[in-house]
Each structure stands twice: as structure tokens, then as C-alpha cells.
DSSP file (Angstrom, degrees, kcal/mol; ACC not computed):
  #  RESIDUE AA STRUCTURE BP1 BP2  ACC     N-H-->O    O-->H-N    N-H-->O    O-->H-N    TCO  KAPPA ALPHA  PHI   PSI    X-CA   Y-CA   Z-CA
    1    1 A X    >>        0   0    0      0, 0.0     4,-1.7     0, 0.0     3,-0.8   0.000 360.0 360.0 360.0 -47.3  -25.1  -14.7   27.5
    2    2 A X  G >4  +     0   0    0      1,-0.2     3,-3.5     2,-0.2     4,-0.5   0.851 360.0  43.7  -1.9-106.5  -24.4  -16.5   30.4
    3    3 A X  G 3> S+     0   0    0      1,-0.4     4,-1.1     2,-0.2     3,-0.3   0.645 111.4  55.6 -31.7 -37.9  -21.9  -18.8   29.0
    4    4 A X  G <4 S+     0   0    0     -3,-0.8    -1,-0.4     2,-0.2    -2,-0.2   0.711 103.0  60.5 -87.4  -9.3  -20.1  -15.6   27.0
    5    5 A X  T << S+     0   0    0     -3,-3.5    -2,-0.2    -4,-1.7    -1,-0.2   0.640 105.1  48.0 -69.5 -32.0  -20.1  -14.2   30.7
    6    6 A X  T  4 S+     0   0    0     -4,-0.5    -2,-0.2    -3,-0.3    -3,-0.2   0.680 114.1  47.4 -88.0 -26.7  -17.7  -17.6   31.5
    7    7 A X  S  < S+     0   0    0     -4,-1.1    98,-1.3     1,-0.2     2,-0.2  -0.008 112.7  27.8-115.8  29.7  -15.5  -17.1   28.8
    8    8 A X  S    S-     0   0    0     96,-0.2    98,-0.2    98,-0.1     5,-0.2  -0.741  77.8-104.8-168.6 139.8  -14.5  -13.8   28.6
    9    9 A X     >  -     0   0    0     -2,-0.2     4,-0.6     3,-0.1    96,-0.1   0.245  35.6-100.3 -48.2-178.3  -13.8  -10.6   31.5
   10   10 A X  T >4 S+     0   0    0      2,-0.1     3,-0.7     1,-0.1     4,-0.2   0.897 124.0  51.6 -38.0 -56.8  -15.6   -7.8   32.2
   11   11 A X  T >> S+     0   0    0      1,-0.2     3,-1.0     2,-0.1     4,-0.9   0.906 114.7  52.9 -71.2 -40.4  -13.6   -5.2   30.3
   12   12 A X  H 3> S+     0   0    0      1,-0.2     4,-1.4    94,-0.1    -1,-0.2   0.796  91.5  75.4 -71.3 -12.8  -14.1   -7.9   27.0
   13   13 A X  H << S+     0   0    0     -3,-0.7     4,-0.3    -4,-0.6    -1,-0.2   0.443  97.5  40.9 -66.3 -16.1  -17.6   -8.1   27.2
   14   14 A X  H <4 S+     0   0    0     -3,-1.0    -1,-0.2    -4,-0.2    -2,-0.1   0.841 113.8  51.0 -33.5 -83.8  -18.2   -4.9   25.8
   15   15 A X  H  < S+     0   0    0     -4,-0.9    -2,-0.2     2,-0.2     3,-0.2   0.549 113.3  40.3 -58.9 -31.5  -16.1   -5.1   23.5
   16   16 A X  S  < S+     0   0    0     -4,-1.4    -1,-0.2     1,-0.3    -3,-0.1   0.853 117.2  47.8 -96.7 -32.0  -17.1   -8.6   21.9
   17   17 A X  S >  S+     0   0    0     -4,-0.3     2,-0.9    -5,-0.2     3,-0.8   0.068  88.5 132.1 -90.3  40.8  -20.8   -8.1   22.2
   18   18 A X  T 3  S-     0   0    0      1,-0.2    -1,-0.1    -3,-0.2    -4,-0.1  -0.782  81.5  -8.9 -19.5  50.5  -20.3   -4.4   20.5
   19   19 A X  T 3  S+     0   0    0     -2,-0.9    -1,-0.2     4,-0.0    -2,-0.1   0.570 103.4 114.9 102.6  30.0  -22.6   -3.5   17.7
   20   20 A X    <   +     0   0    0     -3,-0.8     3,-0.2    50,-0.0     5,-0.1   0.480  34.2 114.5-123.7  37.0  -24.0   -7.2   17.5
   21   21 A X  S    S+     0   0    0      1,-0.3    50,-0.1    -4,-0.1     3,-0.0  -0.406  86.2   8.8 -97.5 170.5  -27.5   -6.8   18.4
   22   22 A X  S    S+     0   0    0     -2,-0.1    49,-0.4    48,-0.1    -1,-0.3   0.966 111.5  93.3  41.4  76.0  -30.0   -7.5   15.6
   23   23 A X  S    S-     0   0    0     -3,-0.2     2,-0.6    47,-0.2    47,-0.2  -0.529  71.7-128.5 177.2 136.7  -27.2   -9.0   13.1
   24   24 A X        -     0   0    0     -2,-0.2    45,-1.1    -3,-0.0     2,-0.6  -0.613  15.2-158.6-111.3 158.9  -26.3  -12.2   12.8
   25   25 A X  E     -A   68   0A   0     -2,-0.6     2,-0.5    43,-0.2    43,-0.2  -0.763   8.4-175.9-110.9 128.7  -22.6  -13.3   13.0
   26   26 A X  E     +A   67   0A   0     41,-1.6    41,-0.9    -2,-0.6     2,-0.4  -0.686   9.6 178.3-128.8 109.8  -21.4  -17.0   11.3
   27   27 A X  E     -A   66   0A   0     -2,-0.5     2,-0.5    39,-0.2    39,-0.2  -0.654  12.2-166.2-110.7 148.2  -18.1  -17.6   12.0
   28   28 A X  E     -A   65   0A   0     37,-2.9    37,-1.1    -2,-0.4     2,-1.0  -0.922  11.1-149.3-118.8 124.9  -16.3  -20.9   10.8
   29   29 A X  E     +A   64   0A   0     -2,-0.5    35,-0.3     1,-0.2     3,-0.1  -0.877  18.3 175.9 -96.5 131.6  -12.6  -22.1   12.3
   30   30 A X  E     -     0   0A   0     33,-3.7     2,-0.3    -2,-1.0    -1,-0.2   0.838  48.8 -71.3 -97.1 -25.5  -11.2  -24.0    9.4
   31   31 A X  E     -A   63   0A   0     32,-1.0    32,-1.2     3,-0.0     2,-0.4  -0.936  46.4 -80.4 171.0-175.5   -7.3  -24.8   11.2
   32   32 A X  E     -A   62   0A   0     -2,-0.3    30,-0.3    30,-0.2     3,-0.1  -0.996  11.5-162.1-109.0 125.0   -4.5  -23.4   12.1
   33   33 A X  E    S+     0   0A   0     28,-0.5     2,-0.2    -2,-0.4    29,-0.2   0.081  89.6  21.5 -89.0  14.1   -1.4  -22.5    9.8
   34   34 A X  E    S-A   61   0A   0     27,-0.9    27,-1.1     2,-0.0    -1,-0.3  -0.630  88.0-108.8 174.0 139.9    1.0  -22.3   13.3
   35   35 A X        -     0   0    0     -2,-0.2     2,-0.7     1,-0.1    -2,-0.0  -0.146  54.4 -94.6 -56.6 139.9    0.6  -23.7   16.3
   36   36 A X        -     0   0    0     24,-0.1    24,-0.2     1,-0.1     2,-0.2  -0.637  41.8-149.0-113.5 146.1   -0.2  -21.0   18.5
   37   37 A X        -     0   0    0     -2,-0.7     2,-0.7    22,-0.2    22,-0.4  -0.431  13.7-135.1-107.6 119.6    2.5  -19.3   20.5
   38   38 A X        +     0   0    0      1,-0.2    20,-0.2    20,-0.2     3,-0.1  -0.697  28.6 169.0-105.7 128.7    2.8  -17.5   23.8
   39   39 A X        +     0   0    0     18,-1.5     2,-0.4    -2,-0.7    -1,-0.2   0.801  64.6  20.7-120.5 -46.1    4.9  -14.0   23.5
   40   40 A X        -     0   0    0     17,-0.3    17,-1.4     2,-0.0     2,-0.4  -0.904  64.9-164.8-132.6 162.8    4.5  -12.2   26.5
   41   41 A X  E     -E   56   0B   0     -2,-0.4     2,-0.4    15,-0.2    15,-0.3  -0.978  10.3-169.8-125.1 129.8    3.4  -13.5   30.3
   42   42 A X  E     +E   55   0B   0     13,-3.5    13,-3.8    -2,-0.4     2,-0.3  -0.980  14.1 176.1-136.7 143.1    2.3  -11.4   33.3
   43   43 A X  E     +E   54   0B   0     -2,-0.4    11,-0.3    11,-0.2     2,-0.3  -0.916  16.6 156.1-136.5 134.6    1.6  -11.8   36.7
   44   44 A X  E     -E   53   0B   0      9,-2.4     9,-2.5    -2,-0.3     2,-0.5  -0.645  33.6-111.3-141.1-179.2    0.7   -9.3   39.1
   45   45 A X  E     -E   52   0B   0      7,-0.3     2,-1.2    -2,-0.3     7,-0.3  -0.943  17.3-154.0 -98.7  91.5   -1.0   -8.4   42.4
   46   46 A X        -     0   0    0      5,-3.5     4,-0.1    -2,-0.5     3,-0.0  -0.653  65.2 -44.7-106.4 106.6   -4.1   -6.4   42.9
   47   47 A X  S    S+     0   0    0     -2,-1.2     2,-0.2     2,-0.1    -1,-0.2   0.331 130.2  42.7  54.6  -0.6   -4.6   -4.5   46.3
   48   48 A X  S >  S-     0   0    0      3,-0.3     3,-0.8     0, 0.0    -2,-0.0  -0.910  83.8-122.4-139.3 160.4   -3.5   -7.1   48.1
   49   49 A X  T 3  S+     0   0    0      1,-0.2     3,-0.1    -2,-0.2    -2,-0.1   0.442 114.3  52.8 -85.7  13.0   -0.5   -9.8   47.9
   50   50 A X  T 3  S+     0   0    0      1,-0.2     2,-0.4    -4,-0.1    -1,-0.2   0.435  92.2  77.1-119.4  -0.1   -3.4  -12.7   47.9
   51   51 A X    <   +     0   0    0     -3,-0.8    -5,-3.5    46,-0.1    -3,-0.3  -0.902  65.7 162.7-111.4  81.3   -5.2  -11.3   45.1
   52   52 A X  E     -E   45   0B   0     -2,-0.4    44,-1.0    -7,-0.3    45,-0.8  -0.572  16.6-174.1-115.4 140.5   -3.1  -12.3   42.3
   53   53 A X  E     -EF  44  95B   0     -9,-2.5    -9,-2.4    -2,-0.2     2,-0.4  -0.970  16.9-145.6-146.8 151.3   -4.4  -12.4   38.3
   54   54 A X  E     -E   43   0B   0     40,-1.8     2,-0.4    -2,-0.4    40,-0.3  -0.990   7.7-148.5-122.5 107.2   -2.3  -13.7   35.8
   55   55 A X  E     +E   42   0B   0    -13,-3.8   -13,-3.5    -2,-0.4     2,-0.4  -0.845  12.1 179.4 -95.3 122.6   -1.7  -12.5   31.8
   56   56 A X  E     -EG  41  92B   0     36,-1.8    36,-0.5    -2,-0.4   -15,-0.2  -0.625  12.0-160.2-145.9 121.6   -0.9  -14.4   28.6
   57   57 A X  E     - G   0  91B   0    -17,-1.4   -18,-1.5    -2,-0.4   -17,-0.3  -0.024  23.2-167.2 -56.9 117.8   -0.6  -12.8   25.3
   58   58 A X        -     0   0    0     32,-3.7   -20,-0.2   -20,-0.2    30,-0.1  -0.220  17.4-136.1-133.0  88.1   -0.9  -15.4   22.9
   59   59 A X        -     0   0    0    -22,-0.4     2,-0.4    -2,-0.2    30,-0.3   0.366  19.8-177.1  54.4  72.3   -0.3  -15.6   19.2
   60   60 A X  E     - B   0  88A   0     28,-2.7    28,-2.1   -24,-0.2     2,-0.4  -0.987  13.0-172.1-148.7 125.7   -2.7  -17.4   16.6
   61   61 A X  E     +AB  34  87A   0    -27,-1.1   -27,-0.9    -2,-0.4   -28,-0.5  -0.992  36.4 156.1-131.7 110.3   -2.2  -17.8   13.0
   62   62 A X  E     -A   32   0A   0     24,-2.0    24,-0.3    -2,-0.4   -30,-0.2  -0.228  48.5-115.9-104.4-172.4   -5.7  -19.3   11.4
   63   63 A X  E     +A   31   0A   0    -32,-1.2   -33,-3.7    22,-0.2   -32,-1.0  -0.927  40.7 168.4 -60.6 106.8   -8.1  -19.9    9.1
   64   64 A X  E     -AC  29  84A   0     20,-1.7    20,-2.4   -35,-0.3     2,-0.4  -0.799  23.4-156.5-142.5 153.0  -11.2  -18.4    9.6
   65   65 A X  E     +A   28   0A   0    -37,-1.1   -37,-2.9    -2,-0.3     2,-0.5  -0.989  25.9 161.8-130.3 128.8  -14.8  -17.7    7.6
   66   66 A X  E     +A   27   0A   0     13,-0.8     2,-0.3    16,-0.4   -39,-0.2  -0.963  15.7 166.6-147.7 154.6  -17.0  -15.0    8.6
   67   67 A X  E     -A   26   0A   0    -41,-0.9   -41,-1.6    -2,-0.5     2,-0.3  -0.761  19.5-149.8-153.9 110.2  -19.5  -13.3    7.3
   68   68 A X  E     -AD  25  77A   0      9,-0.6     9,-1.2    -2,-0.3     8,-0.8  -0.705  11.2-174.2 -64.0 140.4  -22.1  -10.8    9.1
   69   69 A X  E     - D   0  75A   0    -45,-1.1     2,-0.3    -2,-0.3     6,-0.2  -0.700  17.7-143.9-137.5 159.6  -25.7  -10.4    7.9
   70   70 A X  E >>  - D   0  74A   0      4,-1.4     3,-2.8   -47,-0.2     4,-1.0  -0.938  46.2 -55.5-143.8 177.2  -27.6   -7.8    9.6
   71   71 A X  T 34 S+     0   0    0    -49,-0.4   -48,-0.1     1,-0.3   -49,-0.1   0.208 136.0  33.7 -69.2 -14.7  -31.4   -7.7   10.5
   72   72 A X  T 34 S-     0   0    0     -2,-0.4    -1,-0.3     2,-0.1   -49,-0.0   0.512 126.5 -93.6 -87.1 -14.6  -33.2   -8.4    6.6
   73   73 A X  T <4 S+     0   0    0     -3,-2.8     2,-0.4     1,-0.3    -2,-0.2   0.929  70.5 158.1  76.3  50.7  -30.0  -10.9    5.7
   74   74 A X  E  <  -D   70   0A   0     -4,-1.0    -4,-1.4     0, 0.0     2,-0.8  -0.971  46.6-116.9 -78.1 139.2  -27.7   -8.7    4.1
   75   75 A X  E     +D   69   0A   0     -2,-0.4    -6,-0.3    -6,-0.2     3,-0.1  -0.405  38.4 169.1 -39.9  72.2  -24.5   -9.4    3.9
   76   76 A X  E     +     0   0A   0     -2,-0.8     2,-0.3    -8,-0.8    -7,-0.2   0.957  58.3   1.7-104.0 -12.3  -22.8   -6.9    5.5
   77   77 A X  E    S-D   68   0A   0     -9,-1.2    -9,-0.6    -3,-0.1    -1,-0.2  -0.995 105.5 -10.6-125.7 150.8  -19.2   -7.8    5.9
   78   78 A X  S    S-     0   0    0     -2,-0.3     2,-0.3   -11,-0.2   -11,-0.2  -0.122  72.0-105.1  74.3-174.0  -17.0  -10.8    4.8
   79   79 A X        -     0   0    0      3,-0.4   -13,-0.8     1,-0.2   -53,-0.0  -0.928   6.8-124.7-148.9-175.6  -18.3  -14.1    3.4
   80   80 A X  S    S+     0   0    0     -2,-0.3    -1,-0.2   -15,-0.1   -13,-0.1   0.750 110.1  39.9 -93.0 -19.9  -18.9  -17.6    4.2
   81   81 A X  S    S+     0   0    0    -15,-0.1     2,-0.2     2,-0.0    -1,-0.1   0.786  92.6  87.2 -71.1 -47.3  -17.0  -19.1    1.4
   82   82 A X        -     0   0    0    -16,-0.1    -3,-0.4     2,-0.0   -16,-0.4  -0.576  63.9-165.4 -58.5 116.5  -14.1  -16.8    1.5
   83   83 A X        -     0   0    0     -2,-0.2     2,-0.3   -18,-0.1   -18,-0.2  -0.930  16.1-179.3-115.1 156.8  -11.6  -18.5    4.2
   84   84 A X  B     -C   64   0A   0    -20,-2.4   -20,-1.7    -2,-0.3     2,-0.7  -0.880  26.0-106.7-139.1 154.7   -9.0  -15.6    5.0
   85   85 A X        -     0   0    0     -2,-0.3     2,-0.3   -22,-0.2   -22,-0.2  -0.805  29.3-161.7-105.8 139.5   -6.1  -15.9    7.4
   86   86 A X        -     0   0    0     -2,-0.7   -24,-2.0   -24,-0.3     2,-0.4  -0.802  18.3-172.6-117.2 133.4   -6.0  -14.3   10.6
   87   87 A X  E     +B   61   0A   0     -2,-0.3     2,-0.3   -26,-0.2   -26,-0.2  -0.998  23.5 172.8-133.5 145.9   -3.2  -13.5   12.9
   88   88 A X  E     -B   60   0A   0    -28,-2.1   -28,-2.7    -2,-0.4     2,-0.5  -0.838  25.1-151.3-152.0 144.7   -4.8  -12.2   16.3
   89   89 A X  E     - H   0 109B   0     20,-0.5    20,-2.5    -2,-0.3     2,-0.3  -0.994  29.7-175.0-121.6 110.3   -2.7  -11.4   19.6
   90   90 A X  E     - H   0 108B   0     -2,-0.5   -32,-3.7    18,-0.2     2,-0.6  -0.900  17.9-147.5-123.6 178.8   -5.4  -12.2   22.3
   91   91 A X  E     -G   57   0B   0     16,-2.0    15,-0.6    -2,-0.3    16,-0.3  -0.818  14.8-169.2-128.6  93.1   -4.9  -11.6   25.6
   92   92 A X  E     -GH  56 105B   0     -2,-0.6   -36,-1.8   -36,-0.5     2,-0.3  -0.493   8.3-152.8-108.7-179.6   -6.6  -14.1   28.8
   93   93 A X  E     - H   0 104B   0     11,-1.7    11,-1.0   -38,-0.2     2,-0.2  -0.588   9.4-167.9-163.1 150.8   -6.7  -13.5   31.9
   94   94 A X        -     0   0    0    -40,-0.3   -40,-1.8    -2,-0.3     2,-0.8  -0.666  24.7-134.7-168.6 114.3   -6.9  -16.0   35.2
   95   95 A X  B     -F   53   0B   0    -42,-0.3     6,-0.2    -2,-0.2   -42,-0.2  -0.800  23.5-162.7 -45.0  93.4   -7.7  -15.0   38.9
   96   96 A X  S    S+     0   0    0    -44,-1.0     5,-0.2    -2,-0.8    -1,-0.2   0.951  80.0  59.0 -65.0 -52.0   -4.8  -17.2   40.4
   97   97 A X  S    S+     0   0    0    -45,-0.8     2,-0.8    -3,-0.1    -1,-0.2   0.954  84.0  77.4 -43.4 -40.9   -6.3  -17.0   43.9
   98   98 A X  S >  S-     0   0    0    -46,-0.3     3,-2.1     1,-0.1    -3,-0.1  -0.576  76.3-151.5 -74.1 117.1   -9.5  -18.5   43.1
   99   99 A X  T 3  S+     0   0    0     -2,-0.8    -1,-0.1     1,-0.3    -2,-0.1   0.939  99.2  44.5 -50.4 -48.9   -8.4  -22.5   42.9
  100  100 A X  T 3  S+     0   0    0     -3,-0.1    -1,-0.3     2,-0.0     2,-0.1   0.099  83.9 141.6 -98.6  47.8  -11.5  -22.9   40.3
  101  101 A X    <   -     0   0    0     -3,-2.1     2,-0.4    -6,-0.2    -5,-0.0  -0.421  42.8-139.7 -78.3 152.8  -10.7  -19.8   38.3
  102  102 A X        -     0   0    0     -2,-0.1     2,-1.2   -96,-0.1    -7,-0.2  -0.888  18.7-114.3-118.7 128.4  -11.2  -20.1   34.3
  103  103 A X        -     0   0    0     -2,-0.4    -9,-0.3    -9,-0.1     2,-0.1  -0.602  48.6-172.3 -66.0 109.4   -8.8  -18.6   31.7
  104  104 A X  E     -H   93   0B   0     -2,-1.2   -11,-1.7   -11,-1.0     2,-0.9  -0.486  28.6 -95.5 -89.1 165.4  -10.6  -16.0   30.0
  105  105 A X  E     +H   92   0B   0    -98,-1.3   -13,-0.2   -13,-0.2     3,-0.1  -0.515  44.3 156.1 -86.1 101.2  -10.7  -13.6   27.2
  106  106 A X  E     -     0   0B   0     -2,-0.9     2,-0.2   -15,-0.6   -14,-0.2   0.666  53.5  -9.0 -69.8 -32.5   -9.6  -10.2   28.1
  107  107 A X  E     -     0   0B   0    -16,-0.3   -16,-2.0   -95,-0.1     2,-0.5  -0.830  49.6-131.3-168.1 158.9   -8.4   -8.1   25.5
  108  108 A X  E     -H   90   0B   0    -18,-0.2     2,-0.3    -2,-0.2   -18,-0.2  -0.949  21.2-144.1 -97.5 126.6   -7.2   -8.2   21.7
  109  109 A X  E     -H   89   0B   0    -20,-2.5   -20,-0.5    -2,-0.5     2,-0.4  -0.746  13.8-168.6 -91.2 137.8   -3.8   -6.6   20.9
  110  110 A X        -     0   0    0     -2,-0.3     4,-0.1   -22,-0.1   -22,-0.1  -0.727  19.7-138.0-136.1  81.7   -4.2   -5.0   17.5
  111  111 A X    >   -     0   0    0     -2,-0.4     3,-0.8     1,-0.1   -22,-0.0   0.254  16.3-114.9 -58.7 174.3   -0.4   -3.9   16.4
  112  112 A X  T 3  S+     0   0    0      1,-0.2    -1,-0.1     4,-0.0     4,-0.1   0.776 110.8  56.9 -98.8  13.1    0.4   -0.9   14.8
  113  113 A X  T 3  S+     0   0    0      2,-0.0    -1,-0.2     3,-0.0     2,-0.1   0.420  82.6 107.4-104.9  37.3    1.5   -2.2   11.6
  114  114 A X  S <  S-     0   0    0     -3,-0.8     2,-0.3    -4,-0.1     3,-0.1  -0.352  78.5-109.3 -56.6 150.4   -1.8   -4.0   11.1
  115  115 A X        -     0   0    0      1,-0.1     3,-0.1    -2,-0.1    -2,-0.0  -0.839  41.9 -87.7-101.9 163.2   -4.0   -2.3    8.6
  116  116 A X        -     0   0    0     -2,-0.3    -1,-0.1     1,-0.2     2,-0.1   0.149  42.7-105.1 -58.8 159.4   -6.9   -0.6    9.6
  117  117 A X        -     0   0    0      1,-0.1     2,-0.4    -3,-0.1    -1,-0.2  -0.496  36.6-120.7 -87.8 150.1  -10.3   -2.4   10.0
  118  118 A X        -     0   0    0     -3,-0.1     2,-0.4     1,-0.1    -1,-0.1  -0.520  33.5 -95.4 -98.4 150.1  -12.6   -1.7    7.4
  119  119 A X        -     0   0    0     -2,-0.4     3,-0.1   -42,-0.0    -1,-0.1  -0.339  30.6-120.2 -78.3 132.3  -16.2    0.0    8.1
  120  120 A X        -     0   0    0     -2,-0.4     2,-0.4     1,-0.1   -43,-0.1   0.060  20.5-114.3 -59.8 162.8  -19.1   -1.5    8.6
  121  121 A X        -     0   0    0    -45,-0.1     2,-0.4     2,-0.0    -1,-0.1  -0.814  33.0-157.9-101.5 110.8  -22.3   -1.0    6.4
  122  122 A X        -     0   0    0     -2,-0.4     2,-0.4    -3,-0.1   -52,-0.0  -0.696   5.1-161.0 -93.9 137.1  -24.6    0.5    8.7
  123  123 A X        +     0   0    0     -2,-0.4     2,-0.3     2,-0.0   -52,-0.1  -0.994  22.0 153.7-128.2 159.8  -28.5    0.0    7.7
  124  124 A X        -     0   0    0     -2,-0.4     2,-0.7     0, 0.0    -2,-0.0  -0.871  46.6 -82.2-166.0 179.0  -31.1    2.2    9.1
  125  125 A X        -     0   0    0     -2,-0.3    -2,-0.0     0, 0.0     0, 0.0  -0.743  35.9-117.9-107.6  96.5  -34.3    3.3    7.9
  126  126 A X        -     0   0    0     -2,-0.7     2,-0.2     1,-0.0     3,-0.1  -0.164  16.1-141.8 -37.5 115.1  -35.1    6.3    5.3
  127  127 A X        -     0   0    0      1,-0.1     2,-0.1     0, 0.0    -1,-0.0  -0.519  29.4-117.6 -99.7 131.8  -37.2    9.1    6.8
  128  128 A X        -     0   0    0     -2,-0.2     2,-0.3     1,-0.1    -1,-0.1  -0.480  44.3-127.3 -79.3 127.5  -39.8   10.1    3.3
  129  129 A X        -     0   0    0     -2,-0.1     2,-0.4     1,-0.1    -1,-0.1  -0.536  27.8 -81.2 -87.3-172.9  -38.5   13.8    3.0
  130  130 A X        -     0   0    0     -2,-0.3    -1,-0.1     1,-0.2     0, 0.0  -0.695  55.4 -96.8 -91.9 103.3  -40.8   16.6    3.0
  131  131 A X        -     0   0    0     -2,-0.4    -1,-0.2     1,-0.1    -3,-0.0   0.183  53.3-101.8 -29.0 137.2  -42.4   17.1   -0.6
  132  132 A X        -     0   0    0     -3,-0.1     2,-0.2     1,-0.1     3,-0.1  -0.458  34.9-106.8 -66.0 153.9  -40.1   20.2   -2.5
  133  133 A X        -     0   0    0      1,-0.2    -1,-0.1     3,-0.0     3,-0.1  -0.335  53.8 -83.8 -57.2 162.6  -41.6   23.7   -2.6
  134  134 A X        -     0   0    0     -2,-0.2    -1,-0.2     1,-0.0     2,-0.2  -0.357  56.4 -99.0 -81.3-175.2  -42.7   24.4   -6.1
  135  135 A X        -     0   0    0     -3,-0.1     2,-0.2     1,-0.0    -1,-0.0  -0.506  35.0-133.4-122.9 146.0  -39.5   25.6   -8.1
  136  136 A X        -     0   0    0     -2,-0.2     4,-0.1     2,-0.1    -1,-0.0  -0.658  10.2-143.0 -71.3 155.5  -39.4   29.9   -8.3
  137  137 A X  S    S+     0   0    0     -2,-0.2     2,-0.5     2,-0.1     3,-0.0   0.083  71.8 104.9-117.6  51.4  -38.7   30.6  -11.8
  138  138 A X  S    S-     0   0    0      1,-0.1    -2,-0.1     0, 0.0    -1,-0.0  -0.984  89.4-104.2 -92.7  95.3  -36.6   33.6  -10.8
  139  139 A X        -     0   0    0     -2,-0.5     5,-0.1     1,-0.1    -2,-0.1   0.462  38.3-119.2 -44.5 154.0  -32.9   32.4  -11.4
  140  140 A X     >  -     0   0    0      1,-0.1     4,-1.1     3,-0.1    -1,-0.1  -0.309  30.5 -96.6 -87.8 177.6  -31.4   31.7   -8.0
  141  141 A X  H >> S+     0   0    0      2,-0.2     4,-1.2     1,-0.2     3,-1.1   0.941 125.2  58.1 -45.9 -58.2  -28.1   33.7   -6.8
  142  142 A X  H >4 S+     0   0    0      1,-0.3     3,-1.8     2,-0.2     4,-0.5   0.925 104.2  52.6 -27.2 -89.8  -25.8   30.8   -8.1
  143  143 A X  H 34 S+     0   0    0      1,-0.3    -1,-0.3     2,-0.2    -2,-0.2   0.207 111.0  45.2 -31.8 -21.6  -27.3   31.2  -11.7
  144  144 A X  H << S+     0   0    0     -4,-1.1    -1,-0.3    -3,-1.1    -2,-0.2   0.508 109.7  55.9 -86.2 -21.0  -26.7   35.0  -11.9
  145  145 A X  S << S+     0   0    0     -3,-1.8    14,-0.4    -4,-1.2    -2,-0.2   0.611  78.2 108.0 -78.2 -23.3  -23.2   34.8  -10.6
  146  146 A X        -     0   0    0     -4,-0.5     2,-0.5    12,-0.2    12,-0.1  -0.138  50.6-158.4 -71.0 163.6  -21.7   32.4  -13.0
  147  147 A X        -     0   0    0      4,-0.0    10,-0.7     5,-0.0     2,-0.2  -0.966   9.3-146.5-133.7 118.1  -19.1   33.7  -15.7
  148  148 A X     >  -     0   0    0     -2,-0.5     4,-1.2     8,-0.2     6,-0.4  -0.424  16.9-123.5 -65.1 142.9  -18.5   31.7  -18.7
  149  149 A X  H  > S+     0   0    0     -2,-0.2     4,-0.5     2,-0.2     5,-0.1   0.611 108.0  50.0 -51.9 -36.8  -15.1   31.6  -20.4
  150  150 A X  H  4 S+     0   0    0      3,-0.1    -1,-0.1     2,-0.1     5,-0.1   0.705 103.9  52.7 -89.5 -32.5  -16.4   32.7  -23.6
  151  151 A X  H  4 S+     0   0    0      1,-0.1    -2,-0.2     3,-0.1    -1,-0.1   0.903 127.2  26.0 -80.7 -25.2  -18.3   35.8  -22.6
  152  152 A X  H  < S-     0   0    0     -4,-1.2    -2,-0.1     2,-0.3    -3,-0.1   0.852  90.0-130.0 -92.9 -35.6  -14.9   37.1  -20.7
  153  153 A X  S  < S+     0   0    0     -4,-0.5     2,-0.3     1,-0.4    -3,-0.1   0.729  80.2  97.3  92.0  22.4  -11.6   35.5  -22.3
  154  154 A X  S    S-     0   0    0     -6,-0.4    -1,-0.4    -5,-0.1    -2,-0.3  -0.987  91.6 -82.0-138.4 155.5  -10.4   34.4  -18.9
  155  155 A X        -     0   0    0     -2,-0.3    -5,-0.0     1,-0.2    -7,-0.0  -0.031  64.5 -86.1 -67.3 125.4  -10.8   30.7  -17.4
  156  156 A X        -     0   0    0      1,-0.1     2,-0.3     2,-0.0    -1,-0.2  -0.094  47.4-172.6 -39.5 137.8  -14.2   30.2  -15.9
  157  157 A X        -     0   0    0    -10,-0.7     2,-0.7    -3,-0.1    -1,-0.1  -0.831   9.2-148.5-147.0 102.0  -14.8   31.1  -12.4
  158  158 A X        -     0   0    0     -2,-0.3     2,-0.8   -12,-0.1   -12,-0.2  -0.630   2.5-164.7 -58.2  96.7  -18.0   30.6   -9.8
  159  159 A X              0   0    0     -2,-0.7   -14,-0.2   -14,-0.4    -1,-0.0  -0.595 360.0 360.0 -95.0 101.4  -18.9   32.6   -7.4
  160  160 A X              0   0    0     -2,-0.8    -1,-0.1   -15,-0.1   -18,-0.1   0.622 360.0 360.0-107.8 360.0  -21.4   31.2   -4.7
């Protein structure tokens, strides 16, 4: 954790370790299909004019494998075989004051004409219900209410 502490801020640290306890994650970079490209740059000033941090959005269109398994080794998203292409705006981050400051990761830009991410497969454990009461055999409410088509001559209709 350390080391994921060195490469990416606070605010990403959340964000990247986020639902990935107990599951295991294998991700594969296969290349790049474009070199990747820096689209916007910022640099700004925080509460003082000597406390300087520095942004740049950059661009990356991969090749990637992943596939998450989660705590029995199922599969729950993506695969290892399947390589897909990814185009990802991320966003690092540098503390300019500090001489031996590291570019880190900071944020993912997610546009909006991206399609939506698809939802994960949650596993959790089934709680044994409660054995059924035995069955009345005095028709329930439901069962007296219905109207057939045939007994009336007008399109069936339920009433609950």
C-alpha cells in the first residue's frame, strides 16, 4: 500500500482501492494504439504563491486485459484473454514546490459521451430463510377476487 501511496493522491486513493478488498484484480498492458497525448495543462497556487501544484490531463489509447475474480475465483468482470481497447483521460498531479515531488495519479476524467460502466456482480452469502407456515387451505384474497373472461364476456381483470 505503501508504494500505491507514491503513485497516486489522496483524493485517488479512494477511488482506486474502492471495492477491491477480498477480489483479486489481473490486469495485463498489451501496447498502445497512439502515443499518448497531453490535452489540457494547469498550474495553480494553493494558499500561498510558493505552494504551487501543477495538472496534466493526458490522453491514452491502449490495449488492455482485465479480469476481476472475487474471493472463491469467480470471474466477476472482464477476462484475461479478451484484450479490449481503452481510451482513458487521466489526470496527475505534481507539487512544483517540493524539488523531489513525484507525478501522480489524481483523477480519471470519464466524458459524457462514454457509455456507462457496467455493474459489478456482487457475491454475498444466503441467509437459510425461515421454514414456510403450513399452507391454509382456505383460498387467499387474490384467489377469490379473480374474474375470468369466460365467466363474464369482458377481458380478464385482477383485482389484488
Amino acid at each position: 500500500m505503501d508504494k500505491l501511496h507514491q503513485c497516486v493522491t489522496e483524493r485517488a486513493f479512494p477511488l482506486v482501492t474502492h471495492e477491491a478488498r477480498h477480489k483479486t484484480i489481473r490486469w495485463q498492458f498489451l501496447g498502445s494504439l497512439e502515443p499518448p497525448r497531453v490535452v489540457h495543462i494547469r498550474c495553480t497556487d494553493v494558499i500561498s504563491k510558493e505552494n504551487v501544484f501543477a495538472q496534466v490531463t493526458v490522453r491514452f489509447h491502449t490495449k488492455q486485459t482485465l479480469a476481476v475474480y472475487d474471493r472463491f475465483g469467480r470471474l466477476l468482470h472482464g477476462s484475461e484473454v479478451v484484450a479490449r481497447d481503452v481510451l482513458e483521460y487521466v489526470v496527475f498531479e505534481k507539487h512544483v514546490a517540493n524539488t523531489y515531488g513525484l507525478w501522480r495519479v489524481h483523477d480519471k476524467i470519464i466524458p459524457d459521451w462514454m457509455p456507462p460502466k457496467q455493474p459489478v456482480r456482487r457475491t454475498y452469502r444466503v441467509r437459510e430463510m425461515e421454514e414456510e407456515e403450513e399452507e391454509d387451505p382456505t383460498p387467499s384474497k387474490e384467489e377469490t377476487s379473480e374474474v375470468t373472461e369466460s365467466q363474464t364476456g369482458k377481458p380478464a381483470v385482477a383485482v389484488a
